[in-house]
C-alpha positions as CSV (number, residue, x, y, z in Angstrom):
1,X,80.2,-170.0,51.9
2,X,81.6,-172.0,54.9
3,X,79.9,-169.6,57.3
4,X,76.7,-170.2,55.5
5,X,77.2,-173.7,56.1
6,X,77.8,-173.4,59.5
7,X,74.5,-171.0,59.9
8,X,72.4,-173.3,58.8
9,X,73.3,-176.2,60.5
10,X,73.4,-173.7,64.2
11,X,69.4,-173.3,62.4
12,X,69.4,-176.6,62.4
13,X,70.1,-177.4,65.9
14,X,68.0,-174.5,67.6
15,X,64.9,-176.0,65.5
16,X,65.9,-179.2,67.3
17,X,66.1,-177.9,70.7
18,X,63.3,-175.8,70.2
19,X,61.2,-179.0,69.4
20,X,61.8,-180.3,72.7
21,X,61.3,-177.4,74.8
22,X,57.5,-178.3,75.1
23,X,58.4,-181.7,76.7
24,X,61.5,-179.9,79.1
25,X,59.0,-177.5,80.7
26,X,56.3,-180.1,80.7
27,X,58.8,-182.0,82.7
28,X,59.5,-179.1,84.4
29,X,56.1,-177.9,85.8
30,X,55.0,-181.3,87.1
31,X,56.7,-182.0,90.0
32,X,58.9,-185.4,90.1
33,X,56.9,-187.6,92.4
């Protein structure tokens, strides 16, 4: 169905964000010099 289209492509885009978190908090926890 349309919604499950529209699931998995929101699936889609967490897996995305969630593969960057690493480098946003690595970013994070060094301070900017």
């Amino acid at each position: 169905s349309a919604w499950d289209f529209e699931c998995m492509g929101f699936i889609q885009r967490c897996r995305h964000h969630v593969s960057r978190i690493p480098k946003l908090v690595g970013s994070q926890l060094r301070p900017p010099t």
